[in-house]
Residue frames as a rotation matrix with the C-alpha (Angstrom) as fourth column:
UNK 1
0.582 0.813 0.000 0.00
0.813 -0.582 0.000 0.00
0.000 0.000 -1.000 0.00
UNK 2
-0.540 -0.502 0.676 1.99
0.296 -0.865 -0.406 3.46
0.788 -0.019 0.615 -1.18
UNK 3
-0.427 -0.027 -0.904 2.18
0.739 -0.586 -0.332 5.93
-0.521 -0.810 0.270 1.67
UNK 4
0.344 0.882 0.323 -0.19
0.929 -0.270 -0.253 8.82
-0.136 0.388 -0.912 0.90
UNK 5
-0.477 -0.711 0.517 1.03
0.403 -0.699 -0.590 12.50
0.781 -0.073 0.620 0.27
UNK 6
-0.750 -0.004 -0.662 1.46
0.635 -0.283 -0.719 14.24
-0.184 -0.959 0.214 3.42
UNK 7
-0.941 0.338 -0.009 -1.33
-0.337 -0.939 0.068 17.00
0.014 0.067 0.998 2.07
UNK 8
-0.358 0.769 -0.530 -3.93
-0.438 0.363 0.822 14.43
0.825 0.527 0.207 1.18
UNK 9
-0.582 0.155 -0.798 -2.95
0.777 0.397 -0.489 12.35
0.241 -0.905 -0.351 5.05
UNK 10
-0.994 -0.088 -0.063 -4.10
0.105 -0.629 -0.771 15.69
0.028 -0.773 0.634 6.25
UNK 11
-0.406 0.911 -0.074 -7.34
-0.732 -0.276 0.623 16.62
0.547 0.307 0.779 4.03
UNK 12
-0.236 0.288 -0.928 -8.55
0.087 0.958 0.275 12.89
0.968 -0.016 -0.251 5.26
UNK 13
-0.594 -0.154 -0.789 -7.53
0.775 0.152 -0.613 13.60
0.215 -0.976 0.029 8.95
UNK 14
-0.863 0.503 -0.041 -9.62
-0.504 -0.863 0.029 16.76
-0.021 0.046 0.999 8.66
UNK 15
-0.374 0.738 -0.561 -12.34
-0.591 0.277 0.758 14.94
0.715 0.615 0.332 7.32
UNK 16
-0.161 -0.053 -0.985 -12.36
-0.038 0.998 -0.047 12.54
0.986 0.030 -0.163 9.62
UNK 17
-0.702 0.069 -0.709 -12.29
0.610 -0.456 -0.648 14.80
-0.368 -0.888 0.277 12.66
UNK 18
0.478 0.797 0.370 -15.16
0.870 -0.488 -0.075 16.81
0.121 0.357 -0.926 11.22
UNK 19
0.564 0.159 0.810 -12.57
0.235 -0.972 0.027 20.15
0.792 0.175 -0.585 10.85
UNK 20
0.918 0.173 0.356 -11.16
-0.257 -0.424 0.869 20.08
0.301 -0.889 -0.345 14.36
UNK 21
0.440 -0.889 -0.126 -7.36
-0.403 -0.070 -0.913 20.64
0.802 0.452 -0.389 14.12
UNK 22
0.315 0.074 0.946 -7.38
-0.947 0.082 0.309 19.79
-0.055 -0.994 0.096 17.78
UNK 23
0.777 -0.106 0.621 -8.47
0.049 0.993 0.108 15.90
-0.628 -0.053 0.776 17.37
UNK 24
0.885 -0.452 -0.110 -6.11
0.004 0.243 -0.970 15.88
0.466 0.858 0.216 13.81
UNK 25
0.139 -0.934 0.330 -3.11
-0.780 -0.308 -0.544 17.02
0.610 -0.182 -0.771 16.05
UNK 26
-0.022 0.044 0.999 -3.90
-0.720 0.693 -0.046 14.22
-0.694 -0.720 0.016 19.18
UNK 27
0.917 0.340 0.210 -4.14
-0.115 0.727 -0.677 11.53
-0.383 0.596 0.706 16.50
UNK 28
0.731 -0.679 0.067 -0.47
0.135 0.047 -0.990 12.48
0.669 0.732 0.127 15.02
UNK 29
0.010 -0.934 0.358 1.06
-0.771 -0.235 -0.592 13.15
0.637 -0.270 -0.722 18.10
UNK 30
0.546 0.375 0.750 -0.59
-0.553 0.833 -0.014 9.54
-0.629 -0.407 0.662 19.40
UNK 31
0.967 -0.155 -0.201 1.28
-0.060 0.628 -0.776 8.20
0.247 0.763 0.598 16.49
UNK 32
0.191 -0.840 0.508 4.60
-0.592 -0.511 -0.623 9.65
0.783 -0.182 -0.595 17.77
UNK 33
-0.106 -0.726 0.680 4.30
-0.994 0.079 -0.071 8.04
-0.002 -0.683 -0.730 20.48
UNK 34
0.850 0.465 0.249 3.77
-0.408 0.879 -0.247 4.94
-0.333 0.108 0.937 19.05
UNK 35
0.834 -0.549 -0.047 6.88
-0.043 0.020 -0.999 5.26
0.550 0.835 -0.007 17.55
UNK 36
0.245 -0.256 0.935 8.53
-0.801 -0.596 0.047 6.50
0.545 -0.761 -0.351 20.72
UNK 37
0.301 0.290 0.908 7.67
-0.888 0.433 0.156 3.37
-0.348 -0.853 0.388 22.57
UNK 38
1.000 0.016 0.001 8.68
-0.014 0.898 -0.440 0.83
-0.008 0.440 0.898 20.07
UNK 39
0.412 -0.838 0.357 12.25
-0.451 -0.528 -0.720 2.78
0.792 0.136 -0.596 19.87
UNK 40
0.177 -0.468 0.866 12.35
-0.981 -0.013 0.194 2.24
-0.080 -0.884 -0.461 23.66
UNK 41
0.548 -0.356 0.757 12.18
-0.763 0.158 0.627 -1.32
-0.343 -0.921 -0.185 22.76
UNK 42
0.854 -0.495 0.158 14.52
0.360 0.344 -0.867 -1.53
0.375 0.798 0.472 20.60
UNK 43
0.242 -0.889 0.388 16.78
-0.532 -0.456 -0.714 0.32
0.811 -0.033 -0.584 22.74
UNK 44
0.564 0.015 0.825 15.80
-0.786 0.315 0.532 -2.24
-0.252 -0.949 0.189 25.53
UNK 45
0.811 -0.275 0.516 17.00
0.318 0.948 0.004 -5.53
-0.490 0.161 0.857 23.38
UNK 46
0.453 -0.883 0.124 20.37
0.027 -0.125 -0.992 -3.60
0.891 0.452 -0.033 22.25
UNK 47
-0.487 -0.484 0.727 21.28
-0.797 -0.095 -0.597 -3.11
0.358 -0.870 -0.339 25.88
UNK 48
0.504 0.148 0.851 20.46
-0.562 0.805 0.193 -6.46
-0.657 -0.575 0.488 26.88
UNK 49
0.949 -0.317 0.008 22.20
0.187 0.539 -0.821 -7.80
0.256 0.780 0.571 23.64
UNK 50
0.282 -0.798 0.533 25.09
-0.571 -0.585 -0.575 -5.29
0.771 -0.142 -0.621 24.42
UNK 51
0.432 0.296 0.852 24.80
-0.899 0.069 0.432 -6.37
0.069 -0.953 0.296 28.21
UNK 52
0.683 0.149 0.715 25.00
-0.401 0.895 0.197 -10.20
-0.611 -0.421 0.670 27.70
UNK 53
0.701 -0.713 0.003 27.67
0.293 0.285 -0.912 -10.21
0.650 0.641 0.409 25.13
UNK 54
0.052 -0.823 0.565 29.91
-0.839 -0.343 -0.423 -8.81
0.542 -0.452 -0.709 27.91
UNK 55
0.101 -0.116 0.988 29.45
-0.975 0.186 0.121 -11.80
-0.198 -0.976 -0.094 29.99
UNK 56
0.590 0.140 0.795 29.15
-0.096 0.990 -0.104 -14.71
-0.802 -0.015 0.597 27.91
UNK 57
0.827 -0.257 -0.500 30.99
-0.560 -0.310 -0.768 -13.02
0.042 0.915 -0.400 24.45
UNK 58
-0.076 -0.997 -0.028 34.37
-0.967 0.067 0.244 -14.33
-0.242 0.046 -0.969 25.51
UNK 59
-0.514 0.117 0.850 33.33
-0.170 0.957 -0.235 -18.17
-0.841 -0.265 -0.472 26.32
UNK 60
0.651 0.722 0.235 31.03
0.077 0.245 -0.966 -18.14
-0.755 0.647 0.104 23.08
UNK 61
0.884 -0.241 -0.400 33.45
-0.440 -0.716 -0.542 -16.84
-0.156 0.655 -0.739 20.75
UNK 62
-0.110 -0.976 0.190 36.15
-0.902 0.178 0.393 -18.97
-0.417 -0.128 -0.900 21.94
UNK 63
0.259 0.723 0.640 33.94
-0.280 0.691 -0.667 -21.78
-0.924 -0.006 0.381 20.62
UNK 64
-0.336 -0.641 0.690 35.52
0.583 0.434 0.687 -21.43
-0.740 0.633 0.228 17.12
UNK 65
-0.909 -0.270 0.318 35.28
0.417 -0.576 0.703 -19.16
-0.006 0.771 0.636 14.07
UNK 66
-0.534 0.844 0.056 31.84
0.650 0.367 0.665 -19.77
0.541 0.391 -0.744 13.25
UNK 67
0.236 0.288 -0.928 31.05
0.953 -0.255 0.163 -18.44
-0.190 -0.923 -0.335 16.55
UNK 68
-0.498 -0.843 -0.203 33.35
0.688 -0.527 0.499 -15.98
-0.527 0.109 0.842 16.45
UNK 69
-0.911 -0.086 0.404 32.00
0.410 -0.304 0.860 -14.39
0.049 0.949 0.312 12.89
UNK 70
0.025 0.999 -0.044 28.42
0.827 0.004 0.562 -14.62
0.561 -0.050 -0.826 14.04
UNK 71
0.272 0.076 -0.959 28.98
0.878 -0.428 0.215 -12.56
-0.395 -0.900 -0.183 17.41
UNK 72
-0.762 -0.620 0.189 30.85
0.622 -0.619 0.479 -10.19
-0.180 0.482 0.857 15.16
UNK 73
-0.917 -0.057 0.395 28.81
0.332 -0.660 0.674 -9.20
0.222 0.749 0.624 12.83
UNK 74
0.027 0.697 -0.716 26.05
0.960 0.183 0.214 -9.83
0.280 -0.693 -0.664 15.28
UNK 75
0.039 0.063 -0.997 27.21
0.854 -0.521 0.000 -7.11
-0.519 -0.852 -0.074 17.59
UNK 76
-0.737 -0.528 -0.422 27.86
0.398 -0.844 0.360 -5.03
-0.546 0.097 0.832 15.09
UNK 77
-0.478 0.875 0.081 24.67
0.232 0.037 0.972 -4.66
0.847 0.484 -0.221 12.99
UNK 78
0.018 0.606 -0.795 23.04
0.993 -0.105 -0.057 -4.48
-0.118 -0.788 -0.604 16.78
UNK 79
-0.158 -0.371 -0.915 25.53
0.592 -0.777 0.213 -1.51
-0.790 -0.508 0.342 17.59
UNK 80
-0.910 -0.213 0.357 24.61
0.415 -0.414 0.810 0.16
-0.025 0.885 0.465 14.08
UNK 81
-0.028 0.991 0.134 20.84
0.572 -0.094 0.815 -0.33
0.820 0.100 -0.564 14.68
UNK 82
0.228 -0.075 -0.971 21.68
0.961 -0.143 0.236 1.18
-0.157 -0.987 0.040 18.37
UNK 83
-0.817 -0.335 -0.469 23.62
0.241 -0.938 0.251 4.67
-0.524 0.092 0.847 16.58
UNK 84
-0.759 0.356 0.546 20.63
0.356 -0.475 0.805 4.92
0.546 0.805 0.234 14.54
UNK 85
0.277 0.756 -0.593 18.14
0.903 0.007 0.430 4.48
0.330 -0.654 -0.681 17.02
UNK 86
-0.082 -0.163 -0.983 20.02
0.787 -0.615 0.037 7.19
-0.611 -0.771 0.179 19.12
UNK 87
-0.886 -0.286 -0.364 20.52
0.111 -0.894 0.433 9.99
-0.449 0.344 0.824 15.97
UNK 88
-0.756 0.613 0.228 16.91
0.027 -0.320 0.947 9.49
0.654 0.723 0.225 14.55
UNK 89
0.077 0.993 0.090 14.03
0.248 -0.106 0.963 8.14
0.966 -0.052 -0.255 16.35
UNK 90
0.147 0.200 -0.969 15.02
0.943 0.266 0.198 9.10
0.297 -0.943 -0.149 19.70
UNK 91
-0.963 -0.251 0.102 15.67
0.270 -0.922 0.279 13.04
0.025 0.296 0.955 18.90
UNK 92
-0.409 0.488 -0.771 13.23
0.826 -0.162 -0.541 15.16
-0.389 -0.858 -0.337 20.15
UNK 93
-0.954 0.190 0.232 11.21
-0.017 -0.807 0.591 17.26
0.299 0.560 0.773 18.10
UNK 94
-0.534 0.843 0.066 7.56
0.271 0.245 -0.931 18.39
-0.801 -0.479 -0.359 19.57
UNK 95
-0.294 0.830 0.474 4.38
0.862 0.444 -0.244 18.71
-0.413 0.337 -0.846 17.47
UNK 96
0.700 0.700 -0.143 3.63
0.650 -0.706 -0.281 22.19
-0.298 0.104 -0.949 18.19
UNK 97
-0.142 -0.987 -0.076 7.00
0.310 -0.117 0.943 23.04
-0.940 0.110 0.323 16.41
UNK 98
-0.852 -0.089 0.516 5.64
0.482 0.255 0.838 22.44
-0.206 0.963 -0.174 13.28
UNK 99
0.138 0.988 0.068 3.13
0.990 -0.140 0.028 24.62
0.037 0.063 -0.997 13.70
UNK 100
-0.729 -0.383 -0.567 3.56
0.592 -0.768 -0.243 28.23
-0.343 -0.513 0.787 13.07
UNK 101
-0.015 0.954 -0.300 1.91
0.330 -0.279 -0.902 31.38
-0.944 -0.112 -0.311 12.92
UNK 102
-0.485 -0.489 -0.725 3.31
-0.521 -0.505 0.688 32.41
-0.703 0.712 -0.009 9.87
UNK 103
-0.810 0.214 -0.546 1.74
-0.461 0.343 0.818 29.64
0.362 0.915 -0.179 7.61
UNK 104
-0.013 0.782 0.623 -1.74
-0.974 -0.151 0.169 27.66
0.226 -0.605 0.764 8.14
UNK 105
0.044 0.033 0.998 -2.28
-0.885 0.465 0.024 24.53
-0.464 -0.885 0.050 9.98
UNK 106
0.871 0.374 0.317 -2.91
-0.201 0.862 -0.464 22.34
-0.448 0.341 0.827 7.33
UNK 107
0.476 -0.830 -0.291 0.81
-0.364 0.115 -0.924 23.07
0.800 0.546 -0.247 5.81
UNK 108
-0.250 -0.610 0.752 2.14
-0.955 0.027 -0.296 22.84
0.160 -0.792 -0.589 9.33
UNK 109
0.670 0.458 0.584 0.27
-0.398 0.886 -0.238 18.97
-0.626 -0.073 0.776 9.59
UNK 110
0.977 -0.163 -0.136 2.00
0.063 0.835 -0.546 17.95
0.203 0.525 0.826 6.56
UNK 111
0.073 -0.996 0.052 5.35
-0.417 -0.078 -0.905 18.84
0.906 0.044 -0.421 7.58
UNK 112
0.013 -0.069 0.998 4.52
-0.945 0.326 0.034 16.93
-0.327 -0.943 -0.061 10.95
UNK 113
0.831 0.446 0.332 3.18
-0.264 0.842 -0.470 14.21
-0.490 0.303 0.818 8.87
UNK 114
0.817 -0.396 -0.419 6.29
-0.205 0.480 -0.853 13.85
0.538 0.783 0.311 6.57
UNK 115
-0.159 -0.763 0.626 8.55
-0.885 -0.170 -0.432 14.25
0.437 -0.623 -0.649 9.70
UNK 116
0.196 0.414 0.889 6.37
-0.548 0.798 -0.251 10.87
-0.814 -0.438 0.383 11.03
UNK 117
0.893 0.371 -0.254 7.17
-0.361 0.255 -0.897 9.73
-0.268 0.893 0.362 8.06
UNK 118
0.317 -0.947 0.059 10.86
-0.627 -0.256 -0.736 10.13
0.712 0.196 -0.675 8.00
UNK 119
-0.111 -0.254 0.961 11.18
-0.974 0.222 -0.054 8.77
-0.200 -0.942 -0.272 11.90
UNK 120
0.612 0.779 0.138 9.32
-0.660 0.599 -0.454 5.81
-0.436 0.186 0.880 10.52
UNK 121
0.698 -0.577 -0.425 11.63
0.053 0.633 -0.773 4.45
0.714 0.517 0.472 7.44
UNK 122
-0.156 -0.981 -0.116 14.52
-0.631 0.189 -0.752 5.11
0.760 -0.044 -0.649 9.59
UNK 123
0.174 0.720 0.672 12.49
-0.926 0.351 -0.136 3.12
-0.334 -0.599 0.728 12.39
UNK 124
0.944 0.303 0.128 12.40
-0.235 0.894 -0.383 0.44
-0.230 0.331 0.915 9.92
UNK 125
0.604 -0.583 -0.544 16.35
-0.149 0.588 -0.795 0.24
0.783 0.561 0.268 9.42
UNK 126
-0.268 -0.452 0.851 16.97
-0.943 -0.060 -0.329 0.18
0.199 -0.890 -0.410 12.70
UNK 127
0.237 -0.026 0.971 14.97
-0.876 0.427 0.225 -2.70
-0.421 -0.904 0.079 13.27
UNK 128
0.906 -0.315 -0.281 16.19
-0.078 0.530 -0.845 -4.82
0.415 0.788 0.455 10.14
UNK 129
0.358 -0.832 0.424 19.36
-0.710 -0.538 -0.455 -3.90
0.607 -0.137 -0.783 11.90
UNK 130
-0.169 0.426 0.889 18.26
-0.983 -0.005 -0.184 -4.92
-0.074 -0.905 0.419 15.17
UNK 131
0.797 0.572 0.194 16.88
-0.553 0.820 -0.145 -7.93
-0.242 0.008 0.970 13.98
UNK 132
0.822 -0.510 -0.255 19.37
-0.072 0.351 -0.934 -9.04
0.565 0.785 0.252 11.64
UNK 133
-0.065 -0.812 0.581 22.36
-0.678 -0.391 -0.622 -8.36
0.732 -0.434 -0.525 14.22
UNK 134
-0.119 0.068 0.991 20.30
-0.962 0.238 -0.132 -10.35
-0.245 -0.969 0.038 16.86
UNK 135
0.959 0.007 -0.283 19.88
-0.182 0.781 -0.598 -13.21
0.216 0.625 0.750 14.35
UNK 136
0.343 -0.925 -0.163 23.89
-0.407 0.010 -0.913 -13.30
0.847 0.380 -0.373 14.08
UNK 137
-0.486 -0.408 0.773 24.15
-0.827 -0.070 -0.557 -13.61
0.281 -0.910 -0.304 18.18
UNK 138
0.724 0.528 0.444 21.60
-0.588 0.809 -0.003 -16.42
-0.361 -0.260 0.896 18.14
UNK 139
0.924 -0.035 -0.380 23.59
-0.119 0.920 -0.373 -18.40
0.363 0.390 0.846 15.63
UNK 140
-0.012 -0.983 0.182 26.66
-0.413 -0.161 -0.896 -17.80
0.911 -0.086 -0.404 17.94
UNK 141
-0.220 0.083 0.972 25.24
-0.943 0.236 -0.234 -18.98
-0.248 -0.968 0.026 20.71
UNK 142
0.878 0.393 0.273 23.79
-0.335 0.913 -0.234 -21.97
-0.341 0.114 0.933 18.86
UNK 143
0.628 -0.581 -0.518 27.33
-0.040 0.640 -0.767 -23.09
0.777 0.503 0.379 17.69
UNK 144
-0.517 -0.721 0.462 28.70
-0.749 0.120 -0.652 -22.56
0.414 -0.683 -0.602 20.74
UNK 145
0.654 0.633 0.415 25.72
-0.717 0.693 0.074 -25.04
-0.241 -0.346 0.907 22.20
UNK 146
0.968 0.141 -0.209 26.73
-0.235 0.800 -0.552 -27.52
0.089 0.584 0.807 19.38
UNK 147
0.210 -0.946 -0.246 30.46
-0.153 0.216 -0.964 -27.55
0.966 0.240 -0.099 19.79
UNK 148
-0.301 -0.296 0.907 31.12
-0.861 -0.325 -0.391 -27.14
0.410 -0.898 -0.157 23.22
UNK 149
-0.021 0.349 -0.937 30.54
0.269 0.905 0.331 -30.93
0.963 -0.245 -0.113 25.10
């Protein structure tokens, strides 16, 4: 499903609120913090990834290459999804920012809306990161299982 243009998200959100820039704003800044909250836990399973690679990294890794390669690129893909996390979706920009008096509400919406927009894709390569990084530490942990007697 293509992502709508940020002018049209608005007309709709208008529409939908019968006019009342009020509800249209609570609705987008409810979205925010949907976003917000998923960040946090993504920033919870990098610092518990982070966390438990200090205590078990050495003894897994020592398991042989395999191991080794996984934890790598593991941690690193984590720690990548971790710098993004910290320079995009966790930056602090408020709603009523985007709102000035200078232009009218509905222009100020879509520039909130394409900013939710933005937070979003990078959202999504964080957790491809995220994922993909914690994939790498599983299969280090599963060759250390398999080798280790």
């Amino acid at each position: 499903m293509p992502i709508p243009d940020p002018l049209s998200e608005v007309d709709a959100l208008l529409r939908v609120h019968d006019g009342k820039a009020g509800e249209v704003l609570r609705t987008l800044t409810t979205q925010f913090a949907v976003l917000q909250n998923r960040s946090q836990v993504l920033l919870t399973l990098c610092t518990l990834t982070l966390t438990i690679t200090g205590f078990s990294g050495p003894r897994i890794v020592a398991s042989g290459p395999g191991a080794r390669w996984s934890m790598a690129v593991g941690i690193v893909l984590v720690l990548t999804g971790l710098i993004l996390l910290l320079l995009s979706s966790l930056v602090v920009r408020f709603a009523s920012q985007f709102i000035s008096e200078q232009e009218d509400t509905r222009a100020g919406f879509a520039r909130l809306i394409e900013y939710r927009n933005r937070k979003t894709a990078w959202y999504r390569w964080q957790l491809a990161c995220i994922v993909l990084g914690i994939s790498g530490y599983v299969a280090a942990i599963v060759h250390y299982l398999l080798t280790t007697p």
